[in-house]
N, C-alpha and C positions, 0 to 999 in steps of 0.2 A: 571757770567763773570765779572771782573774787570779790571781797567786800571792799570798802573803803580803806580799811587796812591792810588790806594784801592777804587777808582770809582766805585759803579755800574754801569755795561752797559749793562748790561739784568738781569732777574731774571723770575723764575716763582712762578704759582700759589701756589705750596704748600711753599715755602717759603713766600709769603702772606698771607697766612693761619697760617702760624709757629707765624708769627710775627705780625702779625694782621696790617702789611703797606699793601698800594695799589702799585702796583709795580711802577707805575706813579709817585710815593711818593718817592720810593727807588731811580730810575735812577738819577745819576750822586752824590749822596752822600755815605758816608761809613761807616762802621761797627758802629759809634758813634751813630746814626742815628737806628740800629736795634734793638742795645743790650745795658743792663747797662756798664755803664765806666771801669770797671775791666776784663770783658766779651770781651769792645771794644777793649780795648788795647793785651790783648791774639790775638786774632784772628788778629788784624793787624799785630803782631809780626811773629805770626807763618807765615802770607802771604806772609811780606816781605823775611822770610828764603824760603819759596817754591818759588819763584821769581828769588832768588838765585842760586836755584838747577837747573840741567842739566833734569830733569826726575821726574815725579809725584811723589807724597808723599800720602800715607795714613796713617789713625791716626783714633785715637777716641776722639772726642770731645765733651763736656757736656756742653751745653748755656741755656740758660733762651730763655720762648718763653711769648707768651702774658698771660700777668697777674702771671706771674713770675714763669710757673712751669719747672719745669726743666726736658730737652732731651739732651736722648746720639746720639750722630749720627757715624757714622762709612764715612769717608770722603777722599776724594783721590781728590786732588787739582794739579796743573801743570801748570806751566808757558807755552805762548803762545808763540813763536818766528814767527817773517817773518823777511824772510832772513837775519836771524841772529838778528835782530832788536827784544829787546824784547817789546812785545804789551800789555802784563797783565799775568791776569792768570783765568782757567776756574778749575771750582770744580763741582761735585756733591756730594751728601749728602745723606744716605740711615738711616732712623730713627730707631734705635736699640732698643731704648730703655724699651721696653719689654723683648729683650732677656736677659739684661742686671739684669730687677727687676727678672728674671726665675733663672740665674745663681746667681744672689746674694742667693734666695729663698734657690735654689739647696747646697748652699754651709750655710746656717742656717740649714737644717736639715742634713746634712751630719755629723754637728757640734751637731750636738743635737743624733743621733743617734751614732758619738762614745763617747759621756760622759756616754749614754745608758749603752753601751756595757761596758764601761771600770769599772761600775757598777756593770753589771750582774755576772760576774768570782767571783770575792770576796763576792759575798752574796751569792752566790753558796758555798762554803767553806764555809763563816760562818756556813750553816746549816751542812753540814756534819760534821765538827767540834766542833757543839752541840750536833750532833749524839753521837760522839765518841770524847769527852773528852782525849782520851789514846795519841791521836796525834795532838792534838790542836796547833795550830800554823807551823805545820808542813810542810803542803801543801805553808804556807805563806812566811815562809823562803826559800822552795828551788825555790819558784817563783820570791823570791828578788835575791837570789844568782846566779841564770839563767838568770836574766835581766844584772844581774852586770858583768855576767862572756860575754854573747852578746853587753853586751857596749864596753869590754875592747878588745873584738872581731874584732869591729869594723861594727857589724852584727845588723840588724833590727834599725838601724838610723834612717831612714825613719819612723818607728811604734813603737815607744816604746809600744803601747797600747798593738797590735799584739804582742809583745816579751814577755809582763811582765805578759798576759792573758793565753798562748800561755804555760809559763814555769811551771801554774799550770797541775798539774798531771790530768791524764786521769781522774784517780778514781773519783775526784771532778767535772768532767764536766759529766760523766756518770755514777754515783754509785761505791760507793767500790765490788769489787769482795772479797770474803770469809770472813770477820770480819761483823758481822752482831750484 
């Protein structure tokens, strides 16, 4: 909780834990006092706009804690009124930032499994295509000119991977039927 100034006027334990102050340390100074000076100035900015506001604000915010490593926290802050009189503002603070390294993780291999895939189609045809000489490049073209004709479409925007994998021929994803 804070004052109109951005005063400490309570804090707890795991925010003394976060930042390695004693909360006796913390009371009656602000953000300059917890965090580096780029750090401090964000956070008093953002306070004074939720100070502002009529109704809580959540956000996500990434600060430095002791010995400078870096947490996301997930944050819903709100100005305090008595009788219309504003008093500060109180916040809690829920630490993410594992979901945060999980989803970044999640979205590294999702990136990594369709360069995969966008891979596997065309060395798929290369072999068949080594097979059988007679139509070489064949499967390659009408997969270019399917991609070209679903852009012009307006269709598979979203995936070009999905459209241009997608417009190679059956034959090449599951063997040719009769030419052997």
């Amino acid at each position: 909780m804070k004052d109109i100034e951005g005063r400490y006027l309570l804090t707890n334990a795991a925010a003394a834990r976060f930042t390695g102050k004693r909360a006796a340390d913390v009371l009656g100074k602000d953000d300059r006092l917890m965090f580096p000076p780029e750090e401090a100035t964000r956070v008093m900015d953002r306070d004074s706009k939720v100070m502002e506001a009529t109704a809580p604000v959540s956000y996500e915010e990434t600060v430095s804690a002791v010995a400078g490593r870096l947490f996301t926290f997930l944050s819903t802050t709100g100005p305090i009124y008595d009788d219309g009189m504003l008093l500060g503002l109180c916040g809690i603070s829920h630490d993410i930032t594992a979901r945060k390294r999980a989803e970044n993780e999640m979205r590294r291999q999702a990136e990594q499994l369709r360069r995969a895939f966008e891979g596997t189609v065309p060395a798929m045809n290369q072999m068949v295509e080594a097979r059988d000489p007679y139509t070489a490049g064949h499967e390659r073209a009408v997969a270019e000119l399917a991609t070209a004709i679903a852009a012009e479409m307006g269709m598979a925007r979203d995936c070009p991977t999905y459209a241009r994998a997608s417009a190679y021929p059956q034959a090449v994803v599951v063997g040719r039927s009769g030419r052997r």
